[in-house]
N, C-alpha and C positions, 0 to 999 in steps of 0.2 A: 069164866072168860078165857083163863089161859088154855082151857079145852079148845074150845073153839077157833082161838088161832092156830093151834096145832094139827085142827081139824082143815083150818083154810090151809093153811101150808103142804099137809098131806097129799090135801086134793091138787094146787096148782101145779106140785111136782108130778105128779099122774097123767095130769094133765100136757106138760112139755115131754114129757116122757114118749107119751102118744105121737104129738106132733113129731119128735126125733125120727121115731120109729116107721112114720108114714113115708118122709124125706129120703132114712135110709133105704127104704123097700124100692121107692121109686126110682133113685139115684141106681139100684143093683137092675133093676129090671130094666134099665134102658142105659147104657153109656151115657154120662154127662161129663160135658165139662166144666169147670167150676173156675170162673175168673176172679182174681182180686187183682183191682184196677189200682196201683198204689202212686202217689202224687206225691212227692216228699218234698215241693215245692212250685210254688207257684208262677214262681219270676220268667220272662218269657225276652227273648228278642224282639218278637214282630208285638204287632197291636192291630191285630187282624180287625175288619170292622164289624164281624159276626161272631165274636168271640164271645158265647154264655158266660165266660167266669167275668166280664165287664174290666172294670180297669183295676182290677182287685180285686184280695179280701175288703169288706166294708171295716176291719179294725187289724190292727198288727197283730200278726201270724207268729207265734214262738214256733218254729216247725222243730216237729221229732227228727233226734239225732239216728244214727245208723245203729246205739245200742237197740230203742226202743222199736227202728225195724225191724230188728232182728227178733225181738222178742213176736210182732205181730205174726212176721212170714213163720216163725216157727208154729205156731197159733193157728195160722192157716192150711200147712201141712198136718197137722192134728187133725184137724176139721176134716180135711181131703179124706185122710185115711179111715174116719169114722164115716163119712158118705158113701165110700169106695166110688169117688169120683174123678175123673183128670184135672190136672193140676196147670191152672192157666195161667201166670204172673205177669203184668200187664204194665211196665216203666212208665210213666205218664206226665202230663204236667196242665200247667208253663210247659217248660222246654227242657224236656229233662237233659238233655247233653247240656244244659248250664249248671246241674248239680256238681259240685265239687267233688262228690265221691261217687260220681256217676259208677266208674270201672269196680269199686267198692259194691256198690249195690248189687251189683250184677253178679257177684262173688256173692253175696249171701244169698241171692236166690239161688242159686245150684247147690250153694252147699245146704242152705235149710230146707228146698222143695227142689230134690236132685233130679224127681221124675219130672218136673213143669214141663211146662210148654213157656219159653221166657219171650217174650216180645218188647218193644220199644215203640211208642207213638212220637214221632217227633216233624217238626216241621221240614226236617233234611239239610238246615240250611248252613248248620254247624259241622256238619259231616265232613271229616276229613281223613287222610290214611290210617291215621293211627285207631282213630274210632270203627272205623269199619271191617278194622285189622279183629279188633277185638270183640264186636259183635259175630264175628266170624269162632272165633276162639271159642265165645260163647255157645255157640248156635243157637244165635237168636233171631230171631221173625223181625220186619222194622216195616211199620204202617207208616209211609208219608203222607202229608195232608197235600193236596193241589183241588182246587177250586176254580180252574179254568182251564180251559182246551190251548191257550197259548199264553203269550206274556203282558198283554194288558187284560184281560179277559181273569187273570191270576193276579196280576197286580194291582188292580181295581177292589182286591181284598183285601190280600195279606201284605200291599206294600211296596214301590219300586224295587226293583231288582231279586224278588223274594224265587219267581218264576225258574229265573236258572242258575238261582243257589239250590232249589229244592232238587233242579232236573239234572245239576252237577252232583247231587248225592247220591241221587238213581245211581247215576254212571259209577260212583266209586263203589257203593253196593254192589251191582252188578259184575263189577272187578273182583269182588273179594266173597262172592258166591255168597252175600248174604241174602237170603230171598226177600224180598217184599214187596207189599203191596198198596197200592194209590189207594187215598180215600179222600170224597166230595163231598162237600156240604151243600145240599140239597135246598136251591131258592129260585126265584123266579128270574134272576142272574143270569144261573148256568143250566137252567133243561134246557132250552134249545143248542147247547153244547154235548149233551152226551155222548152219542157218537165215536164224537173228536174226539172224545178225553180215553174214549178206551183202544182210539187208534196210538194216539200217544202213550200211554199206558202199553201197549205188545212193543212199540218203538222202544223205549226206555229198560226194556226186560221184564218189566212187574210181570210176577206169576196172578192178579187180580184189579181190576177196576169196582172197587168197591166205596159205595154212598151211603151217605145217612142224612135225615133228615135235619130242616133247618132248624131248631128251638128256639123259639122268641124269647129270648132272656140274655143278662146281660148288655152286653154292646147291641145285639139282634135284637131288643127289644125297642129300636131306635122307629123312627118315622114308616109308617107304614107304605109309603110312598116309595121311599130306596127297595129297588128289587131284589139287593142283599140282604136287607135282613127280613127279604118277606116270604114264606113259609108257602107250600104248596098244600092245597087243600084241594078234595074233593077231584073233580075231572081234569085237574092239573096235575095231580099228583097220581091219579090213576096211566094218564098218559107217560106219566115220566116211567112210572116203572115198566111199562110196554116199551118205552124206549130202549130200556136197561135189560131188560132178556133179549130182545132183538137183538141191540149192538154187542150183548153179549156173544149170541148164537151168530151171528154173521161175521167178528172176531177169532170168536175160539178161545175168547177170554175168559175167565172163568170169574164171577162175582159175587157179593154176599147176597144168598135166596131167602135168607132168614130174616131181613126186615118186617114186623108187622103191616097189616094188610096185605100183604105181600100174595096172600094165598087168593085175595079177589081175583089175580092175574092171573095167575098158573096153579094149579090146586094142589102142588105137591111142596110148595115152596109157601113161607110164610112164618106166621108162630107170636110167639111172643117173649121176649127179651125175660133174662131171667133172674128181674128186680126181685130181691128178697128170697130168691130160689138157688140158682147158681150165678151169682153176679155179684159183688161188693165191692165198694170205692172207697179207699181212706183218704184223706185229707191232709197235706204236710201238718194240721193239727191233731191227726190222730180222730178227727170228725168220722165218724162211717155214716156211708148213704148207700142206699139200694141200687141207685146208679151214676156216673158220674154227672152225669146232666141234668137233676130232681135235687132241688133245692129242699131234700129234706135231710138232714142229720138225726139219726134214729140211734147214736148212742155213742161215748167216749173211751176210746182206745187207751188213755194215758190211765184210765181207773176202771176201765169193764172189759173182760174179756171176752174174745171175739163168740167162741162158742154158745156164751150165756146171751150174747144180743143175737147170736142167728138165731138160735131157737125160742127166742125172748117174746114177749106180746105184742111188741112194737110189729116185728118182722113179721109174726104170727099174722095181724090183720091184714097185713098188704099182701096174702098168700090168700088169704079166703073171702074176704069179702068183693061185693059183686060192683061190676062201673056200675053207673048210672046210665038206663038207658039200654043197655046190651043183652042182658040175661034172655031175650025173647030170642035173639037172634042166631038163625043157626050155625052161626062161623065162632059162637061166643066162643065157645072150646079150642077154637085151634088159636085164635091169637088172644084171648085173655082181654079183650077192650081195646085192642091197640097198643100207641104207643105213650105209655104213662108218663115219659117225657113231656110230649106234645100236649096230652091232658093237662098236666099239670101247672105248664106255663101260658097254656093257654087260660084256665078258669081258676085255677090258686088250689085244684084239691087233685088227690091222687087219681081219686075213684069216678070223675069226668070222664064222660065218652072222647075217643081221640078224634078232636077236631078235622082232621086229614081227614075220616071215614066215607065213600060214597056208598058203602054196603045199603040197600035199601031204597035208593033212590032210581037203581034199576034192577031187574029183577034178575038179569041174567049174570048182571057184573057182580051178584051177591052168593052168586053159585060155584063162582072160579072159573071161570067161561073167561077164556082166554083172547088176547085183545083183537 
């Protein structure tokens, strides 16, 4: 008997050994960058009405202090360096400028991952000189959220007066040369806004008008009636992204072309998010998910380190097994099923076809035939 498990043990390390080895070759033979999306809390100012994390964690959060991030991003710079991948470190929340050691964090990502690429997602609304001074300091990237082409159209989300608290941090950012860029959550709200959003967006200085999809989860999991929290599918959503290279191209704005499906529209543009690949979301509990909007936790940061869950059987499946549905189709390869967000909280499983898909329903839109 004791053979045997020495014989199972031999074999599973051989086996993760493989899989490293596949990651690394792929990771050298093409540029990646490698995001770890870190949230060191949750707590937020607004209560936007399409907010996935809903009105909380479901039980009280002990969030990790600034040692045990330091021990993660250290972890992740190891990782980086064993991929030879670029280094993407992604402030997150809630609202992260409500972290008490916000200016703290930002100091341990340079000094433990000095090569990153450091960004901040925040809603802008907290942004004032001193913070903007020091995202400057940093050089760091700062994604604002804006959800509408003007102030009720924004405020109908995220809240009276949210519209030019967020459009008065543009302005400070843009004072203090920090670059960044808009991002929309994508519903049947705001496509007939798009446009707008990326005139206002060149008005504001963002170097980008970039969107993502709606997730039904959370707060967006509300009455499917409200057109905030209702999700674009099929020839809705095909239109929207026709919208979003247009008013890209007619702009001069530049936008994210990497959304899934994305390649039905334009055939060079597209892909698939890099859940369990180059993507990871920790959790102020030290929870890690494949990404931050998949309500799946695939392993504990406070007692497993991060390189035994990258490489681990959890991450293993959600790397090679096939959607439902997909494997006939010939775009499977470029976007991977879609978007494993939208599968997910649409049908409760990873490997669901991405609801959004029109691939199939015409033949030309399935080819990348442009709108």
């Amino acid at each position: 008997m004791p053979t045997m498990n020495v014989a199972k043990t031999n074999w599973w390390t051989k086996f993760l050994d493989r899989v490293q080895s596949r990651l690394i070759a792929s990771a050298a033979k093409h540029e990646r960058i490698f995001t770890l999306q870190c949230e060191p809390s949750w707590r937020c100012n607004l209560r936007c009405r399409h907010c996935y994390l809903g009105d909380g964690p479901p039980r009280a959060v002990e969030e990790l202090g600034p040692e045990q991030w330091r021990s993660i991003l250290l972890q992740f710079a190891e990782l980086n360096t064993l991929l030879a991948t670029r280094s993407h470190v992604a402030l997150a929340g809630g609202e992260p400028l409500l972290l008490p050691w916000f200016e703290h964090f930002l100091n341990l990502a340079k000094e433990l991952v000095p090569s990153c690429d450091l960004s901040v997602l925040t809603n802008g609304t907290l942004l004032d000189e001193r913070r903007a001074k020091l995202l400057h300091h940093h050089r760091a990237t700062v994604q604002l959220s804006l959800d509408g082409w003007d102030e009720p159209s924004h405020d109908q989300v995220r809240g009276a007066g949210s519209f030019h608290a967020t459009c008065r941090g543009a302005i400070l950012l843009r004072k203090h040369q920090v670059p960044f860029s808009l991002q929309c959550t994508l519903s049947h709200h705001n496509a007939e806004g798009i446009e707008a959003m990326f005139v206002l967006a060149k008005r504001l200085g963002a170097r980008s008008m970039d969107f993502c999809r709606l997730i039904p989860s959370g707060r967006a999991s509300g009455p499917a009636s409200d057109p905030i929290c209702t999700p674009l599918h099929g020839e809705t959503l095909r239109q929207a992204f026709c919208d979003i290279f247009q008013a890209s191209h007619g702009t001069g704005l530049t936008t994210n072309r990497g959304l899934p499906l994305m390649h039905l529209i334009e055939a060079d543009a597209g892909g698939q998010f890099g859940q369990g690949f180059y993507g990871l979301t920790v959790q102020p509990d030290g929870g890690l998910r494949p990404t931050s909007r998949l309500g799946i936790v695939l392993g504990d940061l406070r007692r497993q380190d991060l390189r035994s869950l990258y490489f681990g059987a959890e991450f293993q499946a959600l790397r090679t097994q096939c959607v439902e549905g997909c494997s006939a189709c010939p775009t499977y390869e470029r976007c991977g099923g879609g978007d494993r967000n939208a599968a997910y909280a649409e049908h409760g499983h990873f490997l669901s076809k991405d609801p959004g898909c029109w691939a199939g329903t015409d033949p030309q839109q399935s080819e990348g035939v442009g709108p």
